[in-house]
C-alpha positions as CSV (number, residue, x, y, z in Angstrom):
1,X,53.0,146.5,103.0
2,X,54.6,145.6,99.7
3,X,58.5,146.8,99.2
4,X,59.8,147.7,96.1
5,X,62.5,149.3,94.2
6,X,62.3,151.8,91.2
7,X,64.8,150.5,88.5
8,X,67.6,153.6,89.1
9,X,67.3,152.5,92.9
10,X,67.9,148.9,91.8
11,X,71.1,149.9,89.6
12,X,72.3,152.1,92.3
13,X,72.8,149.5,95.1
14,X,74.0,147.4,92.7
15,X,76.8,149.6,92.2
16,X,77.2,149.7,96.0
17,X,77.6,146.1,96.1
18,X,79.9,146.0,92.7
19,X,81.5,149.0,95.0
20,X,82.2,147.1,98.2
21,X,83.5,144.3,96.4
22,X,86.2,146.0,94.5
23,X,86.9,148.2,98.3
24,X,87.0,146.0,100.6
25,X,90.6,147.5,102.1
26,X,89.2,151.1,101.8
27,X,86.8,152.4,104.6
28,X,83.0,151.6,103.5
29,X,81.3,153.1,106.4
30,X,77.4,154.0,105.4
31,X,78.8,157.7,105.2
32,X,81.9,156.9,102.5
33,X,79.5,155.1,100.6
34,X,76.2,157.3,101.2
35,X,78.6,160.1,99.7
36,X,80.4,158.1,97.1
37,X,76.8,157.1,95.4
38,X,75.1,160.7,96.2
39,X,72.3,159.0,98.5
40,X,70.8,159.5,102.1
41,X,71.7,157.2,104.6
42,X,69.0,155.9,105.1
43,X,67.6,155.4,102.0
44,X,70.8,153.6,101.3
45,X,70.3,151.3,104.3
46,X,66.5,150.7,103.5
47,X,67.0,150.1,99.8
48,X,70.2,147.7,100.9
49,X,67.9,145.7,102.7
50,X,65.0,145.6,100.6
51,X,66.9,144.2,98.1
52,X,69.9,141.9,99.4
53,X,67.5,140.5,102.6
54,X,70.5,142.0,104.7
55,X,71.9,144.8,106.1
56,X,74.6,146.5,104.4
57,X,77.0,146.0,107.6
58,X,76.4,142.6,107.7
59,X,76.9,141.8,103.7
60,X,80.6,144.4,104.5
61,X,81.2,141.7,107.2
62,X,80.5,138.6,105.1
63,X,82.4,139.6,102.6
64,X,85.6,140.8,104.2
65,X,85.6,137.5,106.8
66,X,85.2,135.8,103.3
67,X,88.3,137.3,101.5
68,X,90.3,136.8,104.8
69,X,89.5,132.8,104.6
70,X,90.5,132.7,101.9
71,X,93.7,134.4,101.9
72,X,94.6,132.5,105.1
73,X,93.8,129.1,103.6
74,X,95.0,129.5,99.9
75,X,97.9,131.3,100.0
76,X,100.8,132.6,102.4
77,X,99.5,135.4,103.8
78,X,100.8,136.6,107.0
79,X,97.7,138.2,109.1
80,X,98.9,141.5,109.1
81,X,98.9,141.6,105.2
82,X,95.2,139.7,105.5
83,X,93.6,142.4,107.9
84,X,94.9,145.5,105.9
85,X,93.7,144.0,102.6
86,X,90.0,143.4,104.1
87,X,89.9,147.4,105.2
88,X,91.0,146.6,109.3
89,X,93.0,149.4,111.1
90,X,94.2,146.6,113.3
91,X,94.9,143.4,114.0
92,X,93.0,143.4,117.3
93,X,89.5,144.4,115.8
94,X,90.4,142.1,113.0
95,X,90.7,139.2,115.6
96,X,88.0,140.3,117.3
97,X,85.7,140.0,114.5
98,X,87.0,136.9,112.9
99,X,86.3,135.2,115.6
100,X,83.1,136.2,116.4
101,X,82.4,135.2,113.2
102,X,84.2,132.2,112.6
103,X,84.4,131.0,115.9
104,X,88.5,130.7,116.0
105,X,91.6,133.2,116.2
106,X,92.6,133.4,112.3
107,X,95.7,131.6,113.2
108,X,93.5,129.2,113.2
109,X,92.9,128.4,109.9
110,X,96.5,129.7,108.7
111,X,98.2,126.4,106.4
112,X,99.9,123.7,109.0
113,X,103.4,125.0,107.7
114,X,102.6,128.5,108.4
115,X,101.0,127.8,111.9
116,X,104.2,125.7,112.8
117,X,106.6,128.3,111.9
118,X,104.9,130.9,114.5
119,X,105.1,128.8,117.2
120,X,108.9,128.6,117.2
């Protein structure tokens, strides 16, 4: 069975992704963003996938474990200004998921200078 997408359903998820980008602090659960773009979950979902190869969730994830790298690597972020800026609530589940997806704590990957200070 071929999938494909009618031109407004293109433009619309699109705008999703052009969306999450320019959110990623603010809460894009499939229901804010359902809402937001006046489409059914599901749809939403489907078309996400049809299109990106990915599930919405996952390209949310990518893109906020992305933004934290590079705040922790480029500049002098301390973590609790990183997972608030990439749409955490905490810094446990912000942990939690950076290392599942990285594979390390994000103190990890913190600059040496920065990492040195905390353990003093």
């Amino acid at each position: 069975m071929k999938l494909f997408l009618f031109t407004k359903d293109i433009e619309r998820i699109e705008s999703v992704k052009n969306y999450i980008e320019a959110n990623l602090e603010k809460d894009l659960s499939i229901d804010v963003l359902a809402y937001t773009f006046h489409v059914g979950k599901s749809t939403l979902r489907r078309h996400f996938a049809i299109y990106y190869q990915k599930t919405i969730h996952s390209y949310i994830l990518e893109r906020r474990m992305e933004k934290a790298m590079e705040l922790l690597t480029a500049e002098e972020s301390p973590i609790k200004q990183v997972w608030k800026q990439i749409g955490y609530k905490t810094r446990t589940s912000f942990t939690h998921a950076f290392s599942k997806y990285y594979g390390h704590a994000p103190v990890y990957y913190l600059k040496y200078e920065t990492r040195a200070e905390l353990a003093h």
